[in-house]
LOVO-634136 format. One record per residue: residue number from 1; residue in three letters; x, y, z of N, C-alpha, C, O in turn. Coordinates in pm, whole numbers, padded with zeros to 5 digits. Layout:
BEGIN
pos;code;n.xx;n.yy;n.zz;ca.xx;ca.yy;ca.zz;c.xx;c.yy;c.zz;o.xx;o.yy;o.zz
NUM;ALA;X;Y;Z;X;Y;Z;X;Y;Z;X;Y;Z
...
//
This chain:
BEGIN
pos;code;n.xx;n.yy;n.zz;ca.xx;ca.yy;ca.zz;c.xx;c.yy;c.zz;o.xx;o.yy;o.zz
1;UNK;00086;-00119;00000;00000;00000;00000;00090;00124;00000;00194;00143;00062
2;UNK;00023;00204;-00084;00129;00351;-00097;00099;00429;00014;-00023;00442;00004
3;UNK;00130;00482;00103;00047;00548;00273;00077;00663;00186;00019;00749;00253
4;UNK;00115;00714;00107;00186;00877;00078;00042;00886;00025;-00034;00952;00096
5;UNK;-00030;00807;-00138;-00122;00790;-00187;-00232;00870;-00078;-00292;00978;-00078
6;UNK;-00222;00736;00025;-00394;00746;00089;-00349;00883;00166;-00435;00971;00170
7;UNK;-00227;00909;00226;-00295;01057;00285;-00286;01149;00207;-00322;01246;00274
8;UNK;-00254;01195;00072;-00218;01273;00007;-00421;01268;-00064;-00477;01371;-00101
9;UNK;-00490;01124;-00064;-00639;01187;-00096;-00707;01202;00077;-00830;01201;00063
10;UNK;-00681;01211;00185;-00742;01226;00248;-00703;01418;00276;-00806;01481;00297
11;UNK;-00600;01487;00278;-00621;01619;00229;-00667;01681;00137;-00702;01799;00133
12;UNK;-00669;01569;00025;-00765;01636;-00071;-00901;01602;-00095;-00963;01615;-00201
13;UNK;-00949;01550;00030;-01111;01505;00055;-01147;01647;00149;-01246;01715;00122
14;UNK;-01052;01684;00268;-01075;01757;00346;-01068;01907;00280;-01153;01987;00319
15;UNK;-00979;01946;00190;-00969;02039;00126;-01053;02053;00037;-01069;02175;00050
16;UNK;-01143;02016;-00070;-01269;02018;-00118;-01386;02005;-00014;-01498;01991;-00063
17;UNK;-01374;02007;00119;-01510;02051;00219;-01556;01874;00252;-01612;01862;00361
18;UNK;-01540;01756;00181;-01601;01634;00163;-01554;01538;00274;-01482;01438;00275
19;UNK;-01637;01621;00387;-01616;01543;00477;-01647;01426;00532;-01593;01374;00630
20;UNK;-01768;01372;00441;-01843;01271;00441;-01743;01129;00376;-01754;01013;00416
21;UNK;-01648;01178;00268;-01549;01103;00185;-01446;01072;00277;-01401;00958;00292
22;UNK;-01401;01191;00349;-01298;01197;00457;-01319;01114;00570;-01224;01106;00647
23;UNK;-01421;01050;00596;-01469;00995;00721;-01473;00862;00701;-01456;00780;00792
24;UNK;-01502;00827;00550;-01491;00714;00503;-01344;00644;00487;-01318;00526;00468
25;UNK;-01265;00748;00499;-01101;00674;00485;-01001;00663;00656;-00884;00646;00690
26;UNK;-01137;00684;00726;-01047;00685;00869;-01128;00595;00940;-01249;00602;00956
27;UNK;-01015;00473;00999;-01092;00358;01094;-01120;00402;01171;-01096;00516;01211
28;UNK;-01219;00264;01240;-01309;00262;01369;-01211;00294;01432;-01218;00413;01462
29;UNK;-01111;00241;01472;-01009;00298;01615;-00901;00401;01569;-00782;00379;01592
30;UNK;-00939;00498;01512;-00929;00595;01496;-00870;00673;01585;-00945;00641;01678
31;UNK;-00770;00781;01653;-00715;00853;01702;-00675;00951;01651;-00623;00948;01539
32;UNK;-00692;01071;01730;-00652;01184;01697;-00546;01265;01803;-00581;01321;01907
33;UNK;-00429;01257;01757;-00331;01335;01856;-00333;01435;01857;-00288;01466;01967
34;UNK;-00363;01541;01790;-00362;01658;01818;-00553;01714;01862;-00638;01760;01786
35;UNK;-00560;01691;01980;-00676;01737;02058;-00723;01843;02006;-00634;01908;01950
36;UNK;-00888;01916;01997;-00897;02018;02030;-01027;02009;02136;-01093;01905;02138
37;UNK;-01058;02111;02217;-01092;02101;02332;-01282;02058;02278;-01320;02102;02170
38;UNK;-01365;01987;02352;-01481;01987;02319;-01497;01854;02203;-01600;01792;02177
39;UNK;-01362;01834;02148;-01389;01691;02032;-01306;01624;02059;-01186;01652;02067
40;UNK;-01396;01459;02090;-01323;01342;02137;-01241;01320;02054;-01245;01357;01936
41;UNK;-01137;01240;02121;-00964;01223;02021;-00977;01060;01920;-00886;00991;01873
42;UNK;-01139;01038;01914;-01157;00935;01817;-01218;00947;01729;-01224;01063;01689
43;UNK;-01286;00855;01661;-01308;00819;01536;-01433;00719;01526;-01422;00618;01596
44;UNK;-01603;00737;01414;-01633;00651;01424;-01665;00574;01289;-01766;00511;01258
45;UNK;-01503;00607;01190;-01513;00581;01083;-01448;00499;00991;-01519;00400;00973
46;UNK;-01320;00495;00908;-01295;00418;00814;-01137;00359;00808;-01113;00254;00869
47;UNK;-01020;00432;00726;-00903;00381;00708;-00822;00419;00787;-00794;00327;00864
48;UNK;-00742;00555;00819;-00659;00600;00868;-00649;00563;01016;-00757;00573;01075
49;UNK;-00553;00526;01085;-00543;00469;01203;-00515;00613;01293;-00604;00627;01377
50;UNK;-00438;00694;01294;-00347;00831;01341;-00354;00900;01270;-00358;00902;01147
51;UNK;-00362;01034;01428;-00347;01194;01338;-00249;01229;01379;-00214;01125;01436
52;UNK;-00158;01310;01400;-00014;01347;01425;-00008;01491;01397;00065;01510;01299
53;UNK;-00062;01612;01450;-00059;01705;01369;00111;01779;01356;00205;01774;01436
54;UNK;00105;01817;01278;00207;01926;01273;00280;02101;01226;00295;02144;01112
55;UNK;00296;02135;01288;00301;02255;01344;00409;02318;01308;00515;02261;01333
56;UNK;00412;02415;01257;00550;02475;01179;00569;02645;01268;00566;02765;01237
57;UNK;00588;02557;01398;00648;02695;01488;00713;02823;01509;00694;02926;01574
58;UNK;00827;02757;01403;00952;02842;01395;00845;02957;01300;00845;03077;01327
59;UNK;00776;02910;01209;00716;03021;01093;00586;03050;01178;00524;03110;01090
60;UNK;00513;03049;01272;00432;03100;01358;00511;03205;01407;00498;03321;01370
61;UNK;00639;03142;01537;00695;03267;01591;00781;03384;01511;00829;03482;01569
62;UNK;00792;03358;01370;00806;03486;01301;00716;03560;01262;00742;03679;01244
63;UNK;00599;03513;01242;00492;03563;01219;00463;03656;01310;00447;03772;01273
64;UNK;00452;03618;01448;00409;03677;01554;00490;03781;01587;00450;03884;01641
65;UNK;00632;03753;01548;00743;03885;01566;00845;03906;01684;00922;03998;01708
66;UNK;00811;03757;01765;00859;03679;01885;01027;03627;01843;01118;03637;01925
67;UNK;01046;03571;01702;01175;03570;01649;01197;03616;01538;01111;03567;01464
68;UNK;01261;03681;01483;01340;03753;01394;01320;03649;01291;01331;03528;01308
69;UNK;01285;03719;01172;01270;03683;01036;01401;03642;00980;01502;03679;01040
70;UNK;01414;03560;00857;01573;03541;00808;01604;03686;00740;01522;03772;00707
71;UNK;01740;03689;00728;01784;03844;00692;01702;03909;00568;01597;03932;00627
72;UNK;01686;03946;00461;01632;04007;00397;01731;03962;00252;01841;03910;00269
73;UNK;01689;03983;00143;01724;03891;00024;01771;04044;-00059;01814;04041;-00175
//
């Protein structure tokens, strides 16, 4: 099985709004690691076993202005 494949259409189920498609590719024991408050960290649906989110900090805290941008081009 190609895993790059299946998550590469499960962002592009979620990114066209088709969440109904999206639900269909994530199993019953389902987990979600990255919590948000008020929604249980499971699943009562199809393929995907794990969520793992990830977070691109370093480009948040430049954003925010907390660390210094790279020098200027």
């Amino acid at each position: 099985m190609d895993h790059s494949n299946s998550i590469r259409r499960l962002y592009d189920l979620i990114n066209a709004g088709d969440i109904d498609g999206f639900g269909r590719q994530v199993a019953e024991d389902f987990v979600e690691h990255e919590e948000l408050p008020g929604l249980p960290p499971t699943k009562d649906d199809g393929l995907a076993r794990e969520h793992w989110g990830v977070v691109d900090q370093l480009a948040l805290m430049q954003q925010l202005g907390v660390i210094p941008a790279g020098a200027p081009a």
